[in-house]
C-alpha positions as CSV (number, residue, x, y, z in Angstrom):
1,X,2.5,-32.4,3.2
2,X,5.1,-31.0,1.0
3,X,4.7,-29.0,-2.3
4,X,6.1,-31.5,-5.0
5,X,9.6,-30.9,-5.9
6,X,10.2,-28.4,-9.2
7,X,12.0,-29.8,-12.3
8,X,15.6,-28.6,-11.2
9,X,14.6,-30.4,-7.4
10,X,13.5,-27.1,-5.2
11,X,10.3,-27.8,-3.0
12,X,7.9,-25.6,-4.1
13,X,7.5,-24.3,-0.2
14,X,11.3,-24.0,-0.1
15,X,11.2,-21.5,-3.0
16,X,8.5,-19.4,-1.4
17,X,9.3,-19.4,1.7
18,X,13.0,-17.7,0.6
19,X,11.0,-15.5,-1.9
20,X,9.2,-14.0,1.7
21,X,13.0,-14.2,3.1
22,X,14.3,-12.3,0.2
23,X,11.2,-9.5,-0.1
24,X,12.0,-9.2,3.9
25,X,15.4,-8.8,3.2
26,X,15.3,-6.0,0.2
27,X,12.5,-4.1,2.7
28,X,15.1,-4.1,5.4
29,X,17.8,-3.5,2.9
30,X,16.0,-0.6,1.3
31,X,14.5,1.2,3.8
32,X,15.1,5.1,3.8
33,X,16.9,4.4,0.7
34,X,16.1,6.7,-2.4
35,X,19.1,6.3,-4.9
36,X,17.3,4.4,-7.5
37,X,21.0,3.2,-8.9
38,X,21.9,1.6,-5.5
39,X,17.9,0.0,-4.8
40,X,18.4,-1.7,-8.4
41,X,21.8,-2.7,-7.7
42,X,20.7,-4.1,-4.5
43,X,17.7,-6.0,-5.5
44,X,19.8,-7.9,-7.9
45,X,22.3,-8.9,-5.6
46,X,19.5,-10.3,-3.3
47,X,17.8,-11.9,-6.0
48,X,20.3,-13.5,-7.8
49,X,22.3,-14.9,-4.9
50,X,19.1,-16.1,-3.1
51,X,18.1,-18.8,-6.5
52,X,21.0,-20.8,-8.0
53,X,19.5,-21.1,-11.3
54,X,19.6,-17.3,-11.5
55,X,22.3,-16.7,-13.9
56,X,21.9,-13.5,-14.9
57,X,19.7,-11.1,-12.5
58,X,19.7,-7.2,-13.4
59,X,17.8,-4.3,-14.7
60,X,17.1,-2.4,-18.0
61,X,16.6,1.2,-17.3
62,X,14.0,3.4,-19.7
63,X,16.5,6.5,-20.9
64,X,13.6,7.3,-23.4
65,X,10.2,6.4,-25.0
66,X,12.1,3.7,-26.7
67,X,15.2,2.5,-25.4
68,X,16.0,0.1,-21.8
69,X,19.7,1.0,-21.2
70,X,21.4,-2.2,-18.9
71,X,21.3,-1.2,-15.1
72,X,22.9,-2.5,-12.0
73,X,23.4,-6.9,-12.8
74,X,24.8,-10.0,-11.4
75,X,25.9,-12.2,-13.7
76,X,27.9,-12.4,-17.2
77,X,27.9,-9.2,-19.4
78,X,24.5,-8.4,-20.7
79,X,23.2,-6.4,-23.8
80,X,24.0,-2.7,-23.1
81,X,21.1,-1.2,-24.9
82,X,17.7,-2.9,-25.9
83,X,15.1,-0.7,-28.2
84,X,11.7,-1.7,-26.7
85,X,10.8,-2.9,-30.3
86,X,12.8,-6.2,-30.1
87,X,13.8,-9.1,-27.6
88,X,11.7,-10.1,-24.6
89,X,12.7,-7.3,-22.2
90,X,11.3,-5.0,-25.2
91,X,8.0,-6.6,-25.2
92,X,7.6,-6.4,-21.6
93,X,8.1,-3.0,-21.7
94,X,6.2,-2.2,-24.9
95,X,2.9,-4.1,-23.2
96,X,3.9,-3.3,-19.8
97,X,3.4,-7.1,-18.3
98,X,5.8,-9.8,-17.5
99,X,7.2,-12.5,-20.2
100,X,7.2,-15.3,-18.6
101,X,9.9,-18.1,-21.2
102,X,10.0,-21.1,-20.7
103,X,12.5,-21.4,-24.1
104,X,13.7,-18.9,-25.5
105,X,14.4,-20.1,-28.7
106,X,11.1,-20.2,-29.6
107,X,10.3,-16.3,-28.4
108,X,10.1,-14.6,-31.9
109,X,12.8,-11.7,-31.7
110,X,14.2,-12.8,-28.9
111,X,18.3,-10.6,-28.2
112,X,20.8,-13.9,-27.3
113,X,22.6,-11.5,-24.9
114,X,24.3,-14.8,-24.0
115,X,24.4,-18.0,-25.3
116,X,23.1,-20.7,-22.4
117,X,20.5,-18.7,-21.5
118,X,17.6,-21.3,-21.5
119,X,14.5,-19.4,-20.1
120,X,13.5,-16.1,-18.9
121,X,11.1,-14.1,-17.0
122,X,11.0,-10.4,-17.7
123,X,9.2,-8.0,-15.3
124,X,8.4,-4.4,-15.8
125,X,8.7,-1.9,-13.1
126,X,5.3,0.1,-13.1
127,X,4.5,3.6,-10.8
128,X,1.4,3.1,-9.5
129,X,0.1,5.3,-12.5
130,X,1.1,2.9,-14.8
131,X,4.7,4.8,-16.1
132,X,7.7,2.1,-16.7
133,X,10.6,2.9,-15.3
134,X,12.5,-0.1,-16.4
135,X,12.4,-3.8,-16.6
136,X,13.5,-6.6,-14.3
137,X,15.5,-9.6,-16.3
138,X,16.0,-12.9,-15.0
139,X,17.8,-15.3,-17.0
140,X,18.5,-19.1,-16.0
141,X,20.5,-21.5,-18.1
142,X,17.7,-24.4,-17.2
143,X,15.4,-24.8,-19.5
144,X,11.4,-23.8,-17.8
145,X,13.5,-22.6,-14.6
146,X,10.1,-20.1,-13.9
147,X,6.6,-20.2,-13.6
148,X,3.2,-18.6,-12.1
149,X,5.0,-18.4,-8.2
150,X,8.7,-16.9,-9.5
151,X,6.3,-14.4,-11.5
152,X,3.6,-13.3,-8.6
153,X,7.0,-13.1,-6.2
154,X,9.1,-11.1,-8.7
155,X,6.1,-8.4,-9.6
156,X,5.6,-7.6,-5.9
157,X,9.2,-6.9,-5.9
158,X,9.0,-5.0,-8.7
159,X,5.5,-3.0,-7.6
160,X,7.4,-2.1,-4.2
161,X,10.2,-0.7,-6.5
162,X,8.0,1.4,-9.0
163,X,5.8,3.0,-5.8
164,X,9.0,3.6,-4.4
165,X,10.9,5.7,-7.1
166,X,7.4,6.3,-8.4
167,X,9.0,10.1,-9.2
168,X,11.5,8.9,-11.7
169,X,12.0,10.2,-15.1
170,X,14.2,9.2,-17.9
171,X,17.9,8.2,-17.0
């Protein structure tokens, strides 16, 4: 039996089944790779051409304590700088665990780097010791576009990531 359909019409097993396609893919994709630039750039491209209601896909580096600085995107322009004080990709840095939005109108602070964007999930990249080296954004112009499955598929990708370039510093 089939996995009821989501909001926007994707089977549920359809979406999971090309999150295992697309984790395949950024393994095979990545492998040797070290340039942290070009494994960010990559993942985004998978990502955000694998899920229609991506519509903006990308990364925020950390360039210090306090401040995500855009990475390598698909999508329209996003905000060049966010201090981890404000907007969603700020808090999941500051506490270091995904936002998951279903509206982001009603997420105090939250930055309107564009105005369609509907919902969000923001997940940070974590070394295996716990340092953030950035944040994964995911913005969709649906309203509730994410939930429990997008989240447990998009951390993995972002744990390989952080064990990956787990000797990153600032920059």
């Amino acid at each position: 039996m089939s996995a009821p359909a989501l909001p926007f019409g994707e089977p549920l097993d359809a979406r999971l089944e090309r999150y295992r396609e697309v984790a395949a893919s950024i393994d095979a994709l990545l492998d040797g790779e070290d340039d942290w630039v070009a494994a960010m750039a990559t993942v985004a491209c998978e990502l955000h051409n694998a899920f229609a209601w991506f519509h903006w896909t990308g990364f925020y580096r950390l360039v210090s304590p306090s401040l995500l600085v855009v990475g390598p995107y698909q999508g329209g322009h996003g905000c060049l700088r966010i201090d981890i004080a404000r907007g969603v990709c700020g808090a999941a840095a500051r506490e270091r665990r995904t936002q998951l939005v279903p509206d982001v109108e009603a997420f105090p602070g939250h930055i309107a780097c564009s105005s369609s964007t509907r919902s969000e999930i923001v997940v940070p990249v974590l070394t295996p010791d716990g340092a953030l080296l950035g944040v994964l954004d995911v913005d969709s112009d649906l309203p509730a576009a994410f939930d429990t499955h997008d989240q447990a598929a998009l951390e993995a990708v972002c744990a390989t990531l952080g064990a990956r370039f787990a000797d990153r510093t600032f920059g």
